[in-house]
Structures are given as C-alpha cells and as structure tokens.
N, C-alpha and C positions, 0 to 999 in steps of 0.2 A: 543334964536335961531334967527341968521338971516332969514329975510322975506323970503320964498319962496313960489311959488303960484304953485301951482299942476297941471300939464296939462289934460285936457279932455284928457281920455283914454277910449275907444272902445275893445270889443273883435274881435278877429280876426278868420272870417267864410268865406274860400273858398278865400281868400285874399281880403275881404272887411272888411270896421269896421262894425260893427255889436254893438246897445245899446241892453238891454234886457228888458224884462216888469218891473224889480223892481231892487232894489240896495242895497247895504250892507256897512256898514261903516267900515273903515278900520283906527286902531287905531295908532297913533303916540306913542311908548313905553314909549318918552321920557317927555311925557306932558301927558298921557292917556287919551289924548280925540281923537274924531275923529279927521282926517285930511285930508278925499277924501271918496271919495264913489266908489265902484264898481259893474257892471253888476253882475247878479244873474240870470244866463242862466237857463233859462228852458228846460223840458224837448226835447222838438220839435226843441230849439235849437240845443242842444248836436247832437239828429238825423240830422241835418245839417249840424253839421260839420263833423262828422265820414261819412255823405256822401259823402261831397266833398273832404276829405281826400281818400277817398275809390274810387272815380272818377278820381281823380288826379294822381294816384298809377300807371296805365299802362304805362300811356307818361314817369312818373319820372323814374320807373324802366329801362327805355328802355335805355338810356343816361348817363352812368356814365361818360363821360365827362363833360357834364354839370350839373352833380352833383357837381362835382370837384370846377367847374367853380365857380357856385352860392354857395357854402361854404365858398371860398375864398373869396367872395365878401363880405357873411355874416360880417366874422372873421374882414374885414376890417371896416363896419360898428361901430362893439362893439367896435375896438379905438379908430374911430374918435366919436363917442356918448360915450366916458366911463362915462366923467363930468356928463352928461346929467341923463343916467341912473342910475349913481350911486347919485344924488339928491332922482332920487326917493325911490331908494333903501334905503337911509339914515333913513329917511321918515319913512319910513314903516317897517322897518326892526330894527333900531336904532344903527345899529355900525358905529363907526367914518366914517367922507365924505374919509380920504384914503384909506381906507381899504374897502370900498362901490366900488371909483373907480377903484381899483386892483381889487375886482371880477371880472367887467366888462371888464377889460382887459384879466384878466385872461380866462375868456369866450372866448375870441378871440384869446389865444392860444392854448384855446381847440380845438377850430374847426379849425384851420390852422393846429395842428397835423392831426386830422381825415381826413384832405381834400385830404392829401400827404400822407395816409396809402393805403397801397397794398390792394387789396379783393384775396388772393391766387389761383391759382386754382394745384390740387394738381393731379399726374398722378402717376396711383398706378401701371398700366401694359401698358408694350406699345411690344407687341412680334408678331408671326406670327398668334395667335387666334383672341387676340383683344388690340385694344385700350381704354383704362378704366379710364377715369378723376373722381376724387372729389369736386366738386364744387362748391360753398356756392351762394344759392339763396335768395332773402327778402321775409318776412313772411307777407307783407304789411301793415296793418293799424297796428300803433303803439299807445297804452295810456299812456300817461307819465302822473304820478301823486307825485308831489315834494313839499318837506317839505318851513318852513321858516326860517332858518339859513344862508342858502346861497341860496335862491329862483334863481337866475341868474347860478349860475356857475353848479348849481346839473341838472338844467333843461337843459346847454349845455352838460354836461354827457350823456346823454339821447340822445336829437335831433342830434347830432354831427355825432356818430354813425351811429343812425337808419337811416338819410337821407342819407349818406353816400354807405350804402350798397342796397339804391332805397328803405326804406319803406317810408311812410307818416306819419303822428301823429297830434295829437289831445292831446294838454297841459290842464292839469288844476292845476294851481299851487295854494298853501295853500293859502285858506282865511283871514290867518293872514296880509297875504305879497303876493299879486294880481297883485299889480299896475306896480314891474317890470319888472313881467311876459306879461302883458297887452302892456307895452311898448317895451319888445321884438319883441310881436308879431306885431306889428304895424313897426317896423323899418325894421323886414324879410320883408315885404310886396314889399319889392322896390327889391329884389333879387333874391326872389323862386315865383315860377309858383303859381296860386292860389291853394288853397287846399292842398298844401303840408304841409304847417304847419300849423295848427289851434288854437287856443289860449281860453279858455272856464273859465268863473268865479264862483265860487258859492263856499256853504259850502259840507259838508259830503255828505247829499242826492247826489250830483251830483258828488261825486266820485265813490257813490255807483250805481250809473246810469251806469258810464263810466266801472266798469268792468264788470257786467256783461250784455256788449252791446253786440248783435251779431256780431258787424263788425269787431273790433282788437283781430287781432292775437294774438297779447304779448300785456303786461303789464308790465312796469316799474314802480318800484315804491320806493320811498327813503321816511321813516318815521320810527315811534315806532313800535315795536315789536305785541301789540295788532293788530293795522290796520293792519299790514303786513299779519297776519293770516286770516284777515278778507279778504284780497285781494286776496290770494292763494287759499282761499273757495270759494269765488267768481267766481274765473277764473277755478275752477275743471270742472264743468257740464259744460262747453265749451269747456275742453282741451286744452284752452288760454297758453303758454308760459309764464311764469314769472321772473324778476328778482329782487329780493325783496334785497333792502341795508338797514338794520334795525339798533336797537340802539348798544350800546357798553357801556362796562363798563372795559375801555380801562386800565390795572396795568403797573405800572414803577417799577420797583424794582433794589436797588441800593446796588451792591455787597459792600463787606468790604474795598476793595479799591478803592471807590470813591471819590471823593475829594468836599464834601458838597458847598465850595464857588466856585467851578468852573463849578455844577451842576446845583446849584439851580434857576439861570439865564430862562438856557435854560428848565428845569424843571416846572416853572412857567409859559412859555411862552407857552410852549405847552398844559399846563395843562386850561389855560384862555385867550387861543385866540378865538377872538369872543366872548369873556365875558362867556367862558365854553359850549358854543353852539356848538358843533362841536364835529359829531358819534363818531371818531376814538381822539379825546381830551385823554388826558391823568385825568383818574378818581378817581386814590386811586395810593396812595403811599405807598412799603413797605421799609420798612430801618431797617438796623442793629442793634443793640440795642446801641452799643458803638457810631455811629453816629447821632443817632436819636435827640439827643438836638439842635446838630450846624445844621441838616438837616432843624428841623423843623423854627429855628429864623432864618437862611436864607432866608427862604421861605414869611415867614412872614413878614421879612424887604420889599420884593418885592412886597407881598399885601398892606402894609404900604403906598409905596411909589407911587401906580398906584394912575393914575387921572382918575375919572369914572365922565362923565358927557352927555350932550347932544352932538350926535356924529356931530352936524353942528358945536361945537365949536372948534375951534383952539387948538392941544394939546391934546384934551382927547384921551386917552390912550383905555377906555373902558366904551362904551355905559349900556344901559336898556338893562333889559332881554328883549326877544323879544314883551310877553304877559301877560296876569296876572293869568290864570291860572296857567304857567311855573315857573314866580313872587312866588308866592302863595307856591308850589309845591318845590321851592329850599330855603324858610323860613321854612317852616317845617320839611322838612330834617333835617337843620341843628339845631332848636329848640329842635329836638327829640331828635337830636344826643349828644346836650348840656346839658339837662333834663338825658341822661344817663350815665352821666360823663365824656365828651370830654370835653374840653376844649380851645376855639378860640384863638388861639396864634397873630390871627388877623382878623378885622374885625368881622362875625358874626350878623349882622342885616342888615335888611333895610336900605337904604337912607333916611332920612328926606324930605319930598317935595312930589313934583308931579312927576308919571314916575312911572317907575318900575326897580328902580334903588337899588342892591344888595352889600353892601360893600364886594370887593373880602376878603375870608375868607379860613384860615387854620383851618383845624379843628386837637389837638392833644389829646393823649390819648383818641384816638378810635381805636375799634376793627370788625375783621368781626362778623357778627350779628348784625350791627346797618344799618339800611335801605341806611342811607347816602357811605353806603361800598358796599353792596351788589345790591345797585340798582342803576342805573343809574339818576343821578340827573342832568345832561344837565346846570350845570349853574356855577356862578362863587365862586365856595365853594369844595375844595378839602380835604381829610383826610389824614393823615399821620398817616403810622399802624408800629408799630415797630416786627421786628423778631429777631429770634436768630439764626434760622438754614434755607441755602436755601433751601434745599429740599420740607423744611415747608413753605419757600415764593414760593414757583414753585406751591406747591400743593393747597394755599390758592389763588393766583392767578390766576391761571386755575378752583377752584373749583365755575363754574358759568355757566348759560345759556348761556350768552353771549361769543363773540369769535370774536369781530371784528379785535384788534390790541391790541399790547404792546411795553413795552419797557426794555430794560434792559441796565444799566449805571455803567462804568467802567473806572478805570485806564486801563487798559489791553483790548483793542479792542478785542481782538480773545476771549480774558473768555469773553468780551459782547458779542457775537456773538455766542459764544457757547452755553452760559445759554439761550440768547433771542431763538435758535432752540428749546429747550423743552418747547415754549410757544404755547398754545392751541389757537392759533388767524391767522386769512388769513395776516398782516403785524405784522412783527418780526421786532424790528428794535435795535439797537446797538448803545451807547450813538448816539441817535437823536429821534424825533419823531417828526409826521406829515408832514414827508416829503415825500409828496404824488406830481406824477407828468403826464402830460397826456400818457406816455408810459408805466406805473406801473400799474398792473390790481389790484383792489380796491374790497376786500367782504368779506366776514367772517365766520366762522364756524357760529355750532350751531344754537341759535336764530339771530344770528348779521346779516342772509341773506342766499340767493339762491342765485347762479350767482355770475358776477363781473361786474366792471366796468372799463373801461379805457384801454388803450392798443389795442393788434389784439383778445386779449381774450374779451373785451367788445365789440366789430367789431363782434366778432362773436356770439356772443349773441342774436343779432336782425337780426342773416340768419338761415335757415336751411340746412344741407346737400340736396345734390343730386350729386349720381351716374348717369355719362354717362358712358354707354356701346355701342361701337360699334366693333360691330363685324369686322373679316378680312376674306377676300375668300368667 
C-alpha cells in the first residue's frame, strides 16, 4: 500500500474539536492491524453534544434560507475534499480509493438534492369559515446512528434531510469506520453554525447512551436487523420517532427469457458492489432449470476474473470485507453451505495473507434452507437456486422476514416489470438493480425497516404535521 499518514481527527462538540479521555483503535481491513485511533466519548460527552445540538435548534429552525445556504456550501466542500476524504475512507473502510472518492462526491449530491427540495406547505380549506393549512414542522434534535459500508454517504442520508427541514443532530458513526465520520464532522465545521451538527465516537455502549437520551426526538438509524429492534425498544418509553433501514436479503430472479451472457454482467455487479456489503445488494439468485448451467459459468467467469486486493492499489476491482467478525461470518456461510452439498463454481475460501480478504464466490447446487439463502450474509459470496415454476420462485423469494428490494430479469421489459410488482420488497426493479438515486424514497417491508429514506418522503420523516387553523369573521 502506498504511504499514507492519517490526520489527527477530533470529535466534533457544539462546533469545536473535542479529544476524549481514551481511544480505540480502528482497524485497516486490508492489513488487519491497527491504522489510527479514535476518540471514545464518554458519557458527559454525549450530554454535551445533545446539548448543544439542542441549544443550536431555535436560531437553525428559524432560517430556512440559511439552511439552504450552508447545505450548499456543505455539498461544495464534499467535492472539493472528495480525494481527501476518501483516503480516509479507503483506510478504514477497505474499498478501492475510486469508489471511496465517488461516495464522497456522491455525499455532495446528496445534499445539493436536499438543499433545492421544497418543505410543502399544503391548504386543505380556504372558504368563508376558515383558512386551514398543513404544515410540516422539525421535531428538533436528531440521533443518527450509521453503519460501516458506506459510513459517508448513509450519514449524508440522514443530516441532509434532517438539517434541511431545521432539526440539529448528533452523529455517531460505527466503530468499525469513525474516522470519516470524524473528518466529516470537522470539514461541516467551517459552514453550519455550532451545534448543529455534532459528531460523537465510541462503541455499542454509547449508542445505547444516545437512544435512550432524553433530548432527540427521532432516531435514525441504518444497520442489522437485531440492533434495529434494540433501537425501536429503546426509543418506545420516550415515544422517540424512528426510522430504522435494516438488512435485506435482496432475490433476482430470471425468467425463461433471459438471455444468461447478457445478464450475468450486470448480475454480478450488483450482486458484489462494495465486495457484497450493501442492504439492498443482490443476495440469492433464482434461475430456470434449463438456464441454470450457462447462468451459473457466466457468473463464475466474472468471480474468476475480479481483481480483489488493497483498495490503495491501482486496478483493484474489490477490496477486504470491512471486519473480521463479518470475515469470519461470510466463511462460514459458505463452508456450511459447501459441507451440505453446494458446490463453488468459483472461488470459495479466504485469501491467503493478511487482510480480510474473501475470494468472490458462486455458490451452485444450493437450495433454500441453507443459512447462506435464507439469511443475509453481507459479503462477497452469492448462491444460485434453480426453479422450475415462477410461481414457486415468487413464493420462495418472498418467503422471508426480510423485504428491502428485488429484482427480476427479462427479455421482455413489461413481463420484468410485471413479475418484479408481485415482489414483497419497498424497490421492485426490472432488468436493473441498485439503482438507487437521491429523489427515490429508499425502505423496506417487514424486518428490512420503518420509514424511508431519500426523496420529499425522507424530507418528511424528520418533520411533524401541524394544522393551522384560522378562523374567518
């Protein structure tokens, strides 16, 4: 890996940097050793920043022009810092430096959508009794609590919005991947008023601090399906606001008229972008019985041919899983899944070396009932499930907790689009997938989440109604 030296990062309290009494080491995926340390906020901490976010709340709410203003100015930052940021992100995260700085850019067209979104207000009678508007007012302090996959782009999800419509918030992004959350918060410093944004480090304990704090109203929050639950029980004895984006256990299923080398491309892509780390990723594959051979060796040609390395190197295609539990946790998947007669068309083990590096893997001759089908395994190792009848792929597809997103793939656009409607998931998509955008509201049935993200439907998330009535005569 080229030399890169880590910059002194500070948490970010009331718009100062802030060290904290002790430190945590934050591991490099692609060497598994440490690579930086970060702040480990105590409690008394946290209580100072939900203070001064909660102080800051009256001036921010009152000014939605300069809301406007300093979101724009944000958005500008994230392009002119994308390099910058995405070093660290590389770092600590381990996907390649471009795809590191496209989140960071990406960041910055989130919040340039948000800056330029309407806040409605909506006039339900206007006659000779009364005048009667709809309103949407902020609900104030916000906790955003975001995963490590895309640590930068999930956390502009969140602030984009909620500053947008006048709340404040108080970040605490995963411990895995801190630092370009920490350097976020250190860049807003030069745009938003203090306090508006706050930026907070630590492990579990101090997530479990921040929900159930008495100051924030709502709770955002993007991770597993376990913590999510633990997050909505949290936030109950407060009647906190929740918007929970959980896992996915994301089905493709490809009619009889698909055409396997013209699929498997984009198939693959979607299936191990981000080296399989990503909610709404495509997670199981169902196919025909008569296409099932060419499906699966296409597929495997493209595992074949991926370059998986250190994402500072030139070329690689696809980095380290993020961690070694996650490491650990998509080797055993696929050993169970191998151990019960599937069979790796490619790939199938570890890397050799240091890292936590996954050779991308097809997994064939698997069926549902094997944990690597029915449960979300988050990494770079996909199964191929043969059927005979849709009906039977609709119903095995849909039969899951999960409900984030699908896909269905076709010669015939309108039968994709048709078949993808009988799919139990908040995005249906039709030969395409993960083509997610900031005007597209983003959630999921079932376990996959509460709420949405993105769009005037995320915008409204972090307001509440209020009725004006004014009377006439």
């Amino acid at each position: 890996m080229p030399e890169y030296t880590l910059p002194d990062l500070t948490m970010t309290i009331d718009g100062r940097p802030v060290a904290a009494p002790g430190t945590f080491g934050v591991v490099n995926p692609a060497t598994g050793e440490v690579a930086g340390q970060a702040p480990d906020a105590s409690r008394e901490q946290l209580d100072q920043a939900m203070a001064a976010a909660l102080a800051a709340y009256p001036a921010w709410r009152a000014d939605e022009g300069a809301r406007r203003k300093a979101l724009h100015a944000a958005a500008d930052l994230m392009f002119a810092r994308s390099e910058e940021i995405g070093r660290v992100l590389t770092l600590e995260q381990g996907k390649p430096l471009p795809e590191a700085t496209m989140e960071v850019v990406g960041a910055g067209v989130w919040i340039k959508y948000f800056a330029d979104l309407e806040l409605p207000r909506e006039v339900i009678q206007d006659d000779e009794r009364a005048f009667v508007e709809v309103v949407r007012r902020p609900m104030g302090v916000v906790a955003a609590i975001t995963p490590w996959n895309y640590p930068l782009l999930l956390a502009i999800w969140k602030l984009a919005p909620a500053l947008l419509a006048g709340n404040t918030m108080v970040l605490k992004p995963s411990p895995y991947t801190p630092l370009s959350s920490l350097l976020l918060g250190e860049a807003l410093r030069e745009v938003l008023p203090p306090g508006v944004f706050n930026v907070v480090t630590g492990g579990d304990e101090l997530g479990a601090w921040m929900t159930s704090h008495p100051v924030p109203r709502k709770i955002s929050f993007t991770g597993s399906v376990a913590t999510g639950k633990r997050v909505a029980a949290s936030a109950a004895p407060d009647l906190k606001r929740v918007t929970l984006e959980l896992g996915g256990n994301d089905p493709a299923i490809l009619l009889d008229d698909a055409d396997p080398a013209a699929v498997a491309g984009k198939l693959f892509g979607a299936a191990f972008q981000n080296n399989g780390q990503v909610c709404s990723a495509i997670k199981r594959v169902y196919v025909p019985e008569a296409l099932y051979g060419d499906v699966v060796e296409a597929l495997a040609e493209h595992a074949r041919a991926a370059r998986v390395g250190d994402g500072f190197t030139e070329g690689v295609q696809y980095g380290p899983v993020n961690n070694r539990p996650q490491f650990e946790r998509v080797g055993e998947l696929v050993a169970e899944a191998v151990a019960g007669g599937a069979r790796a068309a490619a790939g199938g083990k570890a890397v050799d070396g240091p890292g936590y590096f996954f050779e991308p893997t097809i997994l064939a001759d698997v069926a549902d009932g094997a944990r690597i089908v029915d449960e979300e395994q988050f990494g770079p190792a996909l199964p191929v499930i043969a059927y005979r009848d849709l009906d039977e792929a609709l119903a095995r597809a849909n039969g899951t907790h999960f409900g984030l997103s699908g896909s269905v793939w076709s010669g015939d656009p309108e039968r994709a689009a048709e078949v993808a409607a009988r799919l139990d998931c908040g995005t249906a998509w039709a030969n395409t997938h993960l083509a997610l955008a900031p005007h597209q509201p983003f959630g999921g049935f079932k376990w996959s989440g509460v709420g949405v993200e993105n769009g005037p439907w995320g915008l409204y998330g972090f307001t509440e109604l209020q009725v004006l009535h004014r009377a006439k005569g």
